[in-house]
Backbone as a chain_set.jsonl record, in Angstrom:
{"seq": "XXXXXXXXXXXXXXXXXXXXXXXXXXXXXXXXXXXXXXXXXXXXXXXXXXXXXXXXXXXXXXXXXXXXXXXXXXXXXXXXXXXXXXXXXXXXXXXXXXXXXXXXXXXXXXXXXXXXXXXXXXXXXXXXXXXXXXXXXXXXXXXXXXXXXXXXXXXXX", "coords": {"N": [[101.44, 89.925, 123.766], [101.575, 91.408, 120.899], [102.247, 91.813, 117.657], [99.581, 92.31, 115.736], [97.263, 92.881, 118.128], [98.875, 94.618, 118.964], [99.321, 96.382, 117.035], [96.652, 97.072, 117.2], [96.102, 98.105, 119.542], [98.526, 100.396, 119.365], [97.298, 101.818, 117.449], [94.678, 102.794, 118.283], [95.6, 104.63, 120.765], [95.993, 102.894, 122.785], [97.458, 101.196, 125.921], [99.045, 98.396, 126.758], [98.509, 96.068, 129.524], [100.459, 93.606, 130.866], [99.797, 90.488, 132.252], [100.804, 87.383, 134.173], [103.807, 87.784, 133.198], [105.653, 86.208, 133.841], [105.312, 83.699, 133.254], [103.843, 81.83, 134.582], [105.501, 81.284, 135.938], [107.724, 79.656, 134.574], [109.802, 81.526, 133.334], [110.877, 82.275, 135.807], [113.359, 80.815, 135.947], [113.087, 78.501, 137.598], [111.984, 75.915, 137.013], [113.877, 74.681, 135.402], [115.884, 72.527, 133.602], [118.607, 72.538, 133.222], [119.726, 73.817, 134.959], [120.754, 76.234, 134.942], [119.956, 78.593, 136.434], [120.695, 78.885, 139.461], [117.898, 78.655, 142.041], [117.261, 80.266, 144.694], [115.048, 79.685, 146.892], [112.825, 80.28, 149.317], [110.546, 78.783, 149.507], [109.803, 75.237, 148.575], [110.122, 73.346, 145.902], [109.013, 71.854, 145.405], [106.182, 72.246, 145.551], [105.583, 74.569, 144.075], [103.564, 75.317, 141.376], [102.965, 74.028, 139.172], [104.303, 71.89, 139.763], [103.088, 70.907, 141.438], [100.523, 70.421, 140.532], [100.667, 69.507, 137.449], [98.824, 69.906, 135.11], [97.643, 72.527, 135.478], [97.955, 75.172, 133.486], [99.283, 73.966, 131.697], [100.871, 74.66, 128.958], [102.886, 76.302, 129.651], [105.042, 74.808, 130.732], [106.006, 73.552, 128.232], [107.923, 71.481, 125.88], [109.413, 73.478, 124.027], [108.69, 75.96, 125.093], [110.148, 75.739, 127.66], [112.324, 75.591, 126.92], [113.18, 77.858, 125.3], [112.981, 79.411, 128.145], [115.131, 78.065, 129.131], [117.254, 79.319, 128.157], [117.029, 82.238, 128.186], [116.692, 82.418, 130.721], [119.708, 81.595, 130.835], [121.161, 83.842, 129.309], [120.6, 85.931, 131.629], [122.118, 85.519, 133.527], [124.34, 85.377, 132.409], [124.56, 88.121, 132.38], [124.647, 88.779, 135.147], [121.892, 89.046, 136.318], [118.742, 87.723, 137.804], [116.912, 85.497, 136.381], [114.069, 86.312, 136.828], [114.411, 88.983, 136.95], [114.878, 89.802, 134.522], [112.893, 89.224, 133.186], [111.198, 90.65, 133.996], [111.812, 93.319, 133.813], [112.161, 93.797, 131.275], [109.802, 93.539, 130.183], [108.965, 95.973, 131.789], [110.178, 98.146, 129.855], [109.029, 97.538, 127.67], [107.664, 100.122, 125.301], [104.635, 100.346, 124.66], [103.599, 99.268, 126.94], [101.687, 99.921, 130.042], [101.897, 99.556, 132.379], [102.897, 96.225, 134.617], [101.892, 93.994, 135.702], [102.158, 91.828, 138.341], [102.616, 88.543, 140.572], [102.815, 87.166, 142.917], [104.306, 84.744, 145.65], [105.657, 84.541, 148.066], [107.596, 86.178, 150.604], [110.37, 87.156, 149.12], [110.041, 86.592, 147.032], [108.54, 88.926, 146.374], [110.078, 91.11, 147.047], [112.492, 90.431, 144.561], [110.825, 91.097, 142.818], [110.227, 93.539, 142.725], [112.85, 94.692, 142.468], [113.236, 94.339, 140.656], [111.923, 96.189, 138.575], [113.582, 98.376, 139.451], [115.576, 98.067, 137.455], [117.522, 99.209, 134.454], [117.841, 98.158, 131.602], [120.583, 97.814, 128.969], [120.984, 98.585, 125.907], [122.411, 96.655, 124.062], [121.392, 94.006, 126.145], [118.862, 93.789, 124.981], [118.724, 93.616, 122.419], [119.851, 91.043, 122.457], [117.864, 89.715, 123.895], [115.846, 90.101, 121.78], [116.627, 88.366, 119.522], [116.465, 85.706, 121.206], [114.034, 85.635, 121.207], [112.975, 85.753, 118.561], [113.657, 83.429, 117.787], [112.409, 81.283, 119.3], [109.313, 81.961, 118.579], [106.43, 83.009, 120.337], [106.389, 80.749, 122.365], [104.713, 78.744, 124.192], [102.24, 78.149, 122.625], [100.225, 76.247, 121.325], [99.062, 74.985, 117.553], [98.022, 72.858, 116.826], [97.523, 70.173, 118.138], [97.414, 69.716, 121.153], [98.969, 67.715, 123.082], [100.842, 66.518, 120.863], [102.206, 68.674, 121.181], [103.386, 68.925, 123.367], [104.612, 66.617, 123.664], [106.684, 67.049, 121.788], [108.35, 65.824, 119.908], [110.269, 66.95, 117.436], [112.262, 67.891, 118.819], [113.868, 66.318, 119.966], [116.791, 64.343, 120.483]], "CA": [[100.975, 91.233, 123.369], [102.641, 92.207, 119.967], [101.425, 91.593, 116.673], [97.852, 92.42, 115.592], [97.287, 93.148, 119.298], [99.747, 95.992, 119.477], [99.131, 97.472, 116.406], [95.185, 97.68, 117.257], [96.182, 99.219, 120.621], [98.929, 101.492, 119.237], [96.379, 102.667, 116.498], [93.752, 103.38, 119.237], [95.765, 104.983, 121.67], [95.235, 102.194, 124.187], [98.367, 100.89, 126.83], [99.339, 96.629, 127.579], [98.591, 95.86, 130.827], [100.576, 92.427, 131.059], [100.09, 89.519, 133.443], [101.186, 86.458, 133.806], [104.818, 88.059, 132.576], [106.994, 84.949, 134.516], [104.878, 82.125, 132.067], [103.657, 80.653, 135.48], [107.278, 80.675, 136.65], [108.653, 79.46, 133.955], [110.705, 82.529, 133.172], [111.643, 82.29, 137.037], [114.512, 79.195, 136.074], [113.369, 77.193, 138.868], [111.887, 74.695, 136.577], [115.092, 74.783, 134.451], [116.604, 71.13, 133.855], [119.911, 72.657, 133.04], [119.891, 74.818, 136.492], [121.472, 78.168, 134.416], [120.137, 79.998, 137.596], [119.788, 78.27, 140.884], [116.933, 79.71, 142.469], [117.555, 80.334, 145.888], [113.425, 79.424, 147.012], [112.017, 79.822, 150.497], [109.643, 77.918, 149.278], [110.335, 74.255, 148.146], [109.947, 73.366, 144.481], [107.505, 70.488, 144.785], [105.498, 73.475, 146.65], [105.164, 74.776, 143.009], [102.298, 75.115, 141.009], [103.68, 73.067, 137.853], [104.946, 70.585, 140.548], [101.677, 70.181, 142.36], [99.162, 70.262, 139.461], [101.226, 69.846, 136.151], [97.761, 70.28, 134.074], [97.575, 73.571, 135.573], [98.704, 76.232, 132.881], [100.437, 73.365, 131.011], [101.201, 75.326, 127.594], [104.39, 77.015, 130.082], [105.502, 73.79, 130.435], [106.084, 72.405, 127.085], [109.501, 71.269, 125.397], [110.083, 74.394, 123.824], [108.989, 76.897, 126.38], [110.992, 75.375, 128.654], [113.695, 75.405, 125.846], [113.012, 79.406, 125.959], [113.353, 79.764, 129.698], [116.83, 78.088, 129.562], [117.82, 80.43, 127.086], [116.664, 83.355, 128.806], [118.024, 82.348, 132.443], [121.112, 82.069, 130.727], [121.309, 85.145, 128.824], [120.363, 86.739, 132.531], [123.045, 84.918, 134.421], [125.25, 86.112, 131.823], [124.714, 89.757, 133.002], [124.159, 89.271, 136.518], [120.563, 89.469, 136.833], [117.714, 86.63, 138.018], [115.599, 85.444, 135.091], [112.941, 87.628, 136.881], [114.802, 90.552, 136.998], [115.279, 89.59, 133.005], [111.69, 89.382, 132.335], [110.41, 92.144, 134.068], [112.757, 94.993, 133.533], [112.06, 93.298, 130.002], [108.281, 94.076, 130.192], [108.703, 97.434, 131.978], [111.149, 98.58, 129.315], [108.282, 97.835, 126.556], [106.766, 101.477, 125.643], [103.382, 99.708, 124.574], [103.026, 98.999, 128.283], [101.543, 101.068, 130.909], [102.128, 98.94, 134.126], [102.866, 95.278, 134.745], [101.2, 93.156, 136.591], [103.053, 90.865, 139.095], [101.974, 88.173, 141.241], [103.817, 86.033, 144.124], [103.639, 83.66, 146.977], [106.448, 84.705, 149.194], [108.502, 87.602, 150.468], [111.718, 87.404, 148.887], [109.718, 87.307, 145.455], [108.264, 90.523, 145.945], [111.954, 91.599, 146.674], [113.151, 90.78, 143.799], [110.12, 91.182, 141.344], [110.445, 95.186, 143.11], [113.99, 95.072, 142.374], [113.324, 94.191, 138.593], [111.897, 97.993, 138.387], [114.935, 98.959, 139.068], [116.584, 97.602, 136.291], [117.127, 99.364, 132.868], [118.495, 97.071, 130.174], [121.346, 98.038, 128.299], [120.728, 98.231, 124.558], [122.797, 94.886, 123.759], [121.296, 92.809, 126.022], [117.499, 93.922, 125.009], [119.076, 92.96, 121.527], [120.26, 89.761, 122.848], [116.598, 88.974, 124.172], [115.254, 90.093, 120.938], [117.122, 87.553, 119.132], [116.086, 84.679, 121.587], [112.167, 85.483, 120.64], [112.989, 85.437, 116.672], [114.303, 81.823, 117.303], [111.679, 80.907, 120.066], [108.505, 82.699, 118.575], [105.551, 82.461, 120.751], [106.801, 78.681, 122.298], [103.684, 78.237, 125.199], [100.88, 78.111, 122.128], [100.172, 74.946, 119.87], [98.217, 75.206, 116.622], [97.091, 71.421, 116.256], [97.343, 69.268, 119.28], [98.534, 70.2, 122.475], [99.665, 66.49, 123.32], [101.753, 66.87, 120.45], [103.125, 69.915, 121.501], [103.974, 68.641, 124.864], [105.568, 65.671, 123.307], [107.693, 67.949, 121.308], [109.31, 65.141, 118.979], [111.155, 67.612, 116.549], [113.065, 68.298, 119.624], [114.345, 65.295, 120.61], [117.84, 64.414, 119.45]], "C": [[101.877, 91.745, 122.274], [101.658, 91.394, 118.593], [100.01, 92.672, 115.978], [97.183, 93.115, 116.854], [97.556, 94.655, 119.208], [99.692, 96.58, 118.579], [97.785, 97.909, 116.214], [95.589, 98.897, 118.485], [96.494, 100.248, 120.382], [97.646, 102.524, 118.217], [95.048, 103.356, 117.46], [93.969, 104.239, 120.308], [95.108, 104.259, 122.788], [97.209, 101.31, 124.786], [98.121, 99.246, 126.708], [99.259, 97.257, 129.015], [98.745, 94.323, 131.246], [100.299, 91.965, 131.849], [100.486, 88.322, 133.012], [103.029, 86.362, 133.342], [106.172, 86.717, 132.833], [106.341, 84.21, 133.519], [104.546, 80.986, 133.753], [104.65, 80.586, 136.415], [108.085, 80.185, 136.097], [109.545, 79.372, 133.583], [111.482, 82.774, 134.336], [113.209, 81.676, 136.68], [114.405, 78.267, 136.945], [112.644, 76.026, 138.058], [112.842, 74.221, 135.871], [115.956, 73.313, 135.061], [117.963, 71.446, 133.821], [120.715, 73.603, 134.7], [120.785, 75.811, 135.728], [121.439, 79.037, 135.649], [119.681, 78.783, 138.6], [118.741, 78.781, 141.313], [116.511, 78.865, 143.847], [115.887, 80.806, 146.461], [113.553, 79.508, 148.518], [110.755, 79.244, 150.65], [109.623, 76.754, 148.563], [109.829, 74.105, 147.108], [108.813, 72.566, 144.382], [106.175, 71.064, 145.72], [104.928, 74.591, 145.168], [104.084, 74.597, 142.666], [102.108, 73.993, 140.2], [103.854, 71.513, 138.645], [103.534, 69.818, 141.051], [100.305, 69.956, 141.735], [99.886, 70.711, 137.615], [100.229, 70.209, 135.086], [97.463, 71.67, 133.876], [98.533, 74.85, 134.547], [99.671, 75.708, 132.105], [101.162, 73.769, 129.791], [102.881, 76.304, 128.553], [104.753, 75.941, 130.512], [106.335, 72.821, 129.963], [107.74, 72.539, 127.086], [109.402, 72.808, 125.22], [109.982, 75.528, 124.401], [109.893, 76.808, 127.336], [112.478, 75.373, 127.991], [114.013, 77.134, 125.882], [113.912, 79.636, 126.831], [114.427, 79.884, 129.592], [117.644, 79.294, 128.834], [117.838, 81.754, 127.827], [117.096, 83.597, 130.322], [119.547, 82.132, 132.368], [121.833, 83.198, 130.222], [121.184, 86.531, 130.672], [121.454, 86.669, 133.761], [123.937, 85.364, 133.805], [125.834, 87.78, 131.884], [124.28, 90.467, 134.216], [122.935, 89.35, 136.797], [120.11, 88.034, 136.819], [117.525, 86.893, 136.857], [114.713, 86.367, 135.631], [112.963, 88.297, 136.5], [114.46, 90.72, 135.292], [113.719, 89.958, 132.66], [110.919, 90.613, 132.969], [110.751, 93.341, 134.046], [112.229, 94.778, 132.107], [110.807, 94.342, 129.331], [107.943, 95.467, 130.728], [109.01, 98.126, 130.814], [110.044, 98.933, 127.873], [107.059, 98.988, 126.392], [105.221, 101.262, 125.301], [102.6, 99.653, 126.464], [102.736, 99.611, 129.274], [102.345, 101.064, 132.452], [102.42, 97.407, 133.595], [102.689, 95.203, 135.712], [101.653, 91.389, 137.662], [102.314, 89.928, 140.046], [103.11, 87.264, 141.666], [103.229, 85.422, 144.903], [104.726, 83.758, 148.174], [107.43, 86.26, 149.49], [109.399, 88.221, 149.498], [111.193, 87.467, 147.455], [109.134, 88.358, 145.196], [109.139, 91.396, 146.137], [112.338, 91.819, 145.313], [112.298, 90.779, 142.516], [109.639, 93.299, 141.668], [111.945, 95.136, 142.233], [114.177, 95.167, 140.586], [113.068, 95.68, 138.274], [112.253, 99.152, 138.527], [115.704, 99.41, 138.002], [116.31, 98.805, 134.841], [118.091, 98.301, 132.402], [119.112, 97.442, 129.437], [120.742, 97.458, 126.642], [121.415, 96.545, 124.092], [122.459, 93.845, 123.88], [119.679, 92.667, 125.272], [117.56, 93.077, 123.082], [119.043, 91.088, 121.454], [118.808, 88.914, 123.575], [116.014, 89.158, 122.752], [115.642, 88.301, 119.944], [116.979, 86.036, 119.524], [114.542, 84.299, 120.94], [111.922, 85.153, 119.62], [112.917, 83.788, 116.809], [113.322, 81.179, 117.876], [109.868, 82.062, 119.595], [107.088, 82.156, 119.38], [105.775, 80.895, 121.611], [105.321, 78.059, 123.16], [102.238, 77.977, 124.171], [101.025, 76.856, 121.146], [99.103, 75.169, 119.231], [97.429, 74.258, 116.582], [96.566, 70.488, 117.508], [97.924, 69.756, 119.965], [99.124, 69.027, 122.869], [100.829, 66.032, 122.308], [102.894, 67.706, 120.224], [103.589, 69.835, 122.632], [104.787, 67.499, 124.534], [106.644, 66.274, 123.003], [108.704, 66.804, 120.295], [110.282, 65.507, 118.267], [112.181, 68.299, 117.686], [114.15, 67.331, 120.095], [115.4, 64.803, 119.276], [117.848, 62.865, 118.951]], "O": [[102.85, 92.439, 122.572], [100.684, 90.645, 118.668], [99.988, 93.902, 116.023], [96.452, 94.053, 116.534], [96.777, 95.601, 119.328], [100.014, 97.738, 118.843], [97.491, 98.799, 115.416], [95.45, 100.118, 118.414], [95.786, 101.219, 120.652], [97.313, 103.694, 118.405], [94.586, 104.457, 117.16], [93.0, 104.704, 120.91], [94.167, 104.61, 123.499], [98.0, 100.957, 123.912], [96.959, 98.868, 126.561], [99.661, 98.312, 129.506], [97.825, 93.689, 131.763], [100.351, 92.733, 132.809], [100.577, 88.032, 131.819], [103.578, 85.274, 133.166], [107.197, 86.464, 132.199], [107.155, 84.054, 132.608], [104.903, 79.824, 133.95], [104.65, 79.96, 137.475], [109.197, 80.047, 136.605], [110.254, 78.393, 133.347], [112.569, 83.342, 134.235], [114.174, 82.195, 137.241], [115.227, 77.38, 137.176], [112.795, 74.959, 138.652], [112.655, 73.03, 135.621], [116.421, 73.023, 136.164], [118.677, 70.633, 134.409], [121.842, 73.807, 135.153], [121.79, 76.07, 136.39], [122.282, 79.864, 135.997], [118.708, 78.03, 138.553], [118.599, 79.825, 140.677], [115.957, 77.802, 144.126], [115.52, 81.981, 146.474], [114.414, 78.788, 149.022], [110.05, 79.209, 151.658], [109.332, 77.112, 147.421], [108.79, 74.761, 147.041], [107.91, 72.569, 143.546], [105.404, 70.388, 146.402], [103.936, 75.306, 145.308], [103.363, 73.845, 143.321], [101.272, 73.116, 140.42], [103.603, 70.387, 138.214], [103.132, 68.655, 141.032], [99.291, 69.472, 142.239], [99.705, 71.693, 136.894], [100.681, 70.819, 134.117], [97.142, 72.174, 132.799], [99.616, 75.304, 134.913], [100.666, 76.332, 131.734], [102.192, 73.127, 129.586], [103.77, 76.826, 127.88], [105.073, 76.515, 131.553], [106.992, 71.9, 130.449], [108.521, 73.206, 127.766], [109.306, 73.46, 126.26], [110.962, 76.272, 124.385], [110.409, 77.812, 127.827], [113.539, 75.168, 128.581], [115.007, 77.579, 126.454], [115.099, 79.932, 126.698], [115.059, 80.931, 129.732], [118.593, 79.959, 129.248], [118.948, 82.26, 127.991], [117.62, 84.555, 130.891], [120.394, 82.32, 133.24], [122.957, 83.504, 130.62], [121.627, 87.679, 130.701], [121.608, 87.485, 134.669], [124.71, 85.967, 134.55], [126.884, 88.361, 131.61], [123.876, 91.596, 134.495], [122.812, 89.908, 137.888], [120.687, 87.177, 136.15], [117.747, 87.936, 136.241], [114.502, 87.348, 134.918], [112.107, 88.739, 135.734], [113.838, 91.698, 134.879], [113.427, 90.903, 131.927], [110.152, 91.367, 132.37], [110.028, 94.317, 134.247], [111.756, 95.827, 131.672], [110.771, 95.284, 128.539], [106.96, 96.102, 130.345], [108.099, 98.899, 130.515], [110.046, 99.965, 127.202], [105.966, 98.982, 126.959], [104.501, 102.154, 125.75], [101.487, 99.928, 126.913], [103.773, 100.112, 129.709], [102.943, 101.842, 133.194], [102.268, 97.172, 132.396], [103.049, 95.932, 136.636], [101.357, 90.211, 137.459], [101.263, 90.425, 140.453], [104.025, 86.778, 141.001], [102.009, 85.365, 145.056], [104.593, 83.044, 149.168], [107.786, 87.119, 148.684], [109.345, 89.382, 149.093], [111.728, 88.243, 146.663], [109.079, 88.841, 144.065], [109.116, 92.454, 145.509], [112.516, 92.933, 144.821], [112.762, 90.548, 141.399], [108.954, 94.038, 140.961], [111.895, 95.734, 141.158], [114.871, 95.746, 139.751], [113.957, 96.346, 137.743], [111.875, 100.275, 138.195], [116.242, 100.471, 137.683], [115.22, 99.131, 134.371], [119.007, 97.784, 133.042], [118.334, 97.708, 128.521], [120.266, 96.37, 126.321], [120.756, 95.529, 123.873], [123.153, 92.918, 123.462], [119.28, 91.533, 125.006], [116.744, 92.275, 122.627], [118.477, 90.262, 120.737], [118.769, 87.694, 123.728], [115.55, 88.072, 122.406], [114.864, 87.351, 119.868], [117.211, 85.147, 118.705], [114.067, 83.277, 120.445], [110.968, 84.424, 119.351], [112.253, 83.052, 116.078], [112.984, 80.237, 117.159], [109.447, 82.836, 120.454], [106.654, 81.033, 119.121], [105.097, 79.951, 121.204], [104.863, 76.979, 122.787], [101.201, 77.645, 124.745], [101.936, 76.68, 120.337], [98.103, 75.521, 119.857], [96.234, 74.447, 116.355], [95.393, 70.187, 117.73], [98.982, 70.31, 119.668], [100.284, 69.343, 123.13], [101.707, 65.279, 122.73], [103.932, 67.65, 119.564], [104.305, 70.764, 123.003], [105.799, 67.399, 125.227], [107.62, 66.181, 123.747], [109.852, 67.169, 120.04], [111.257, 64.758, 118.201], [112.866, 69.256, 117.325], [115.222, 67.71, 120.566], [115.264, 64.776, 118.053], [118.62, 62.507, 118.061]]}, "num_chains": 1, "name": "protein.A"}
C-alpha cells in the first residue's frame, strides 16, 4: 500500500486497511535461516504453512524476501522487540491506515500480535526500517518470471 495506491486514497479521503502485514509469516523470523530471532512456537515449524505447502503464497518466500525478513528480525532484536511486534507497531504507526488486520493460529500469537499495539516506535528506529525498504523495495513481487525470482541468481555469492 504506498505508491499510486496511497496517493489515490490520500487524494480521495479513503483509509488502508492492511492484511496479510506478517508476508505469510515471513516477517514473523521463524522462517529465518540465520535465526536473528528464535521464535519461541507452540506450534512446530513443519506445522507451518510455507512448510506444509511451499506453493502456497510462494512470492513471501523468495531469496530476497527472505533476505528482507532477516534484516528486519534483526533490526527488531536489536531493540528488543519480536519481528511481529516490528511489523505491526510498524503498520499501526502508518497514518494512511485505519486498522490492521491480523490473523493467527495459536494463543500466544494473539498475545503478542495484541502486544504489538502497544508499541510506539521511536523516530530512529522507524528511520532504520525506512532505510531497509529503500534497499529491499517491494522484494515478494517479480516482474518477468517467478521461477527466476525464486531462483534469485544475482544473489548468490
Amino acid at each position: 500500500f504506498e505508491g499510486d495506491t496511497l496517493e489515490a486514497c490520500y487524494r480521495f479521503n479513503l483509509v488502508g486497511l492492511p492484511y496479510g502485514n506478517l508476508s505469510g509469516g515471513a516477517l514473523t523470523g521463524k522462517y529465518s535461516k540465520s535465526k536473528a530471532y528464535e521464535h519461541e512456537s507452540d506450534r512446530p515449524l513443519n506445522e507451518s504453512r510455507h512448510v506444509k505447502t511451499p506453493d502456497f503464497q510462494s512470492r513471501y518466500m523468495n531469496p530476497m524476501a527472505l533476505k528482507a525478513s532477516e534484516k528486519y528480525s534483526a533490526l527488531a532484536k536489536e531493540y528488543g522487540l519480536t519481528p511481529t511486534e516490528l511489523a505491526l507497531a510498524w503498520s499501526n504507526a502508518q497514518w494512511y491506515n485505519g486498522s490492521v488486520i491480523i490473523g493467527t493460529t495459536t494463543v500466544r500469537q494473539v498475545q503478542e500480535c495484541v502486544n504489538a499495539f502497544k508499541i510506539t516506535l521511536p523516530d530512529e528506529l522507524l528511520r532504520k526500517i525506512d532505510e531497509i525498504h529503500e534497499e529491499f523495495r517491494n522484494p515478494t513481487a517479480y516482474y518477468a518470471d517467478s521461477k527466476m525470482a525464486k531462483n534469485a541468481s544475482w544473489l548468490k555469492e
